[in-house]
C-alpha positions in Angstrom: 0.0 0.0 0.0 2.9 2.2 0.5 3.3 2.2 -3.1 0.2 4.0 -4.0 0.1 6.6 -1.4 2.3 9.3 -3.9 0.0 9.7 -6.6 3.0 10.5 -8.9 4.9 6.9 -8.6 3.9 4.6 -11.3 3.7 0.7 -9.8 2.2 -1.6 -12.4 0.7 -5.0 -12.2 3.5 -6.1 -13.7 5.6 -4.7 -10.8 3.3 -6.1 -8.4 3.7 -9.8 -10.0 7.3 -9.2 -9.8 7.8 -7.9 -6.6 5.5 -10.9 -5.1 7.6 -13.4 -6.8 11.0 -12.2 -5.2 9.7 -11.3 -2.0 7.4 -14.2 -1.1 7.8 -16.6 -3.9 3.9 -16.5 -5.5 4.0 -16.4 -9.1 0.4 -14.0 -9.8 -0.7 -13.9 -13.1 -1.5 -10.7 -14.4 -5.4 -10.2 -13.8 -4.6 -11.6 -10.1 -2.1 -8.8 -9.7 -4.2 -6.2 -11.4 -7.1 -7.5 -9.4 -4.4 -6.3 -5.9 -3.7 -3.4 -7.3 -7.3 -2.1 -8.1 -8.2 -3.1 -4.7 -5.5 -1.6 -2.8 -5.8 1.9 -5.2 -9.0 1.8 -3.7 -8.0 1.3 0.2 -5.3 4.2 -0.3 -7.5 6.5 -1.6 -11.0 5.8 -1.5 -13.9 5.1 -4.1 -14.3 8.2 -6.1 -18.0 7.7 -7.0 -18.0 8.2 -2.8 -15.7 11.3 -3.2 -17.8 13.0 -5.7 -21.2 12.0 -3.5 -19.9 14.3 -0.7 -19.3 17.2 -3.0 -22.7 19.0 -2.6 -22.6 18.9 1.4 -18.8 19.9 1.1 -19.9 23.3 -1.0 -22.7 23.9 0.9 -20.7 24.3 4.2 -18.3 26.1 2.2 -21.1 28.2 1.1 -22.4 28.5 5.0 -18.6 29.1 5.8 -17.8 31.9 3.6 -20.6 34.0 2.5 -20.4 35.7 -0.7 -18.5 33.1 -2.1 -19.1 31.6 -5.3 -19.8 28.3 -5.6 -21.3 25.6 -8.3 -21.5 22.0 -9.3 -22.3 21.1 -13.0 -23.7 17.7 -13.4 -24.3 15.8 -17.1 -27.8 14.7 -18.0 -27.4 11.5 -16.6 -26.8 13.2 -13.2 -23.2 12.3 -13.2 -20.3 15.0 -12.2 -19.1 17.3 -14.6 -17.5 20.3 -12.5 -17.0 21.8 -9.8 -16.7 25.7 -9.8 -14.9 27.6 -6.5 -14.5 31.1 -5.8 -14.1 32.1 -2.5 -15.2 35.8 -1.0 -11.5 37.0 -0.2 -10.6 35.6 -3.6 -12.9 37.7 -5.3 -12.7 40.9 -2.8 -9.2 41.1 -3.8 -9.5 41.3 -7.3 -10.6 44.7 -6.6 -7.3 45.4 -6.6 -6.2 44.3 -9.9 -5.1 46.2 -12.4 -6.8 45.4 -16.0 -4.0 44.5 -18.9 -5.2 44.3 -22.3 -2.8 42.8 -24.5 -2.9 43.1 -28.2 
């Protein structure tokens, strides 16, 4: 599991049948070791359909938390998650500030 908690490191199933051959002498075969690493991808960092369920109740405290903030969640047609849009009060407040550039 150690393996999967950077996001950047790349650990195949192919590493995964490797590594359980020389450390514990099992020969996988490559669905078996996929099967592992799907499974333990999942322990490390949770199921994302769950992830994107909490979304709404995560925004709306947001919302609650910061007033004045903006804050939206797009949704296809088949009610699955297309965005998330975040812009928080002082975010926006200091934009104020900003000087406009026009480039040509």
């Amino acid at each position: 599991m150690e393996k999967y908690i950077d996001p950047s490191t790349v650990y195949t199933s192919k590493d995964i049948a490797t590594d359980m051959l020389k450390l514990h002498g099992v020969s996988l075969t490559y669905i078996h070791a996929w099967g592992a690493r799907e499974k333990t991808i999942k322990l490390v960092h949770g199921d994302p359909a769950e992830s994107y369920a909490k979304l709404p109740g995560y925004l709306y405290i947001l919302e609650q938390t910061y007033p004045g903030s903006v804050l939206k969640i797009k949704r296809k047609e088949c009610d699955k998650f297309f965005y998330a849009f975040l812009a928080s009060e002082t975010c926006i407040r200091g934009c104020e500030y900003c000087r406009s550039i026009v480039v040509v």
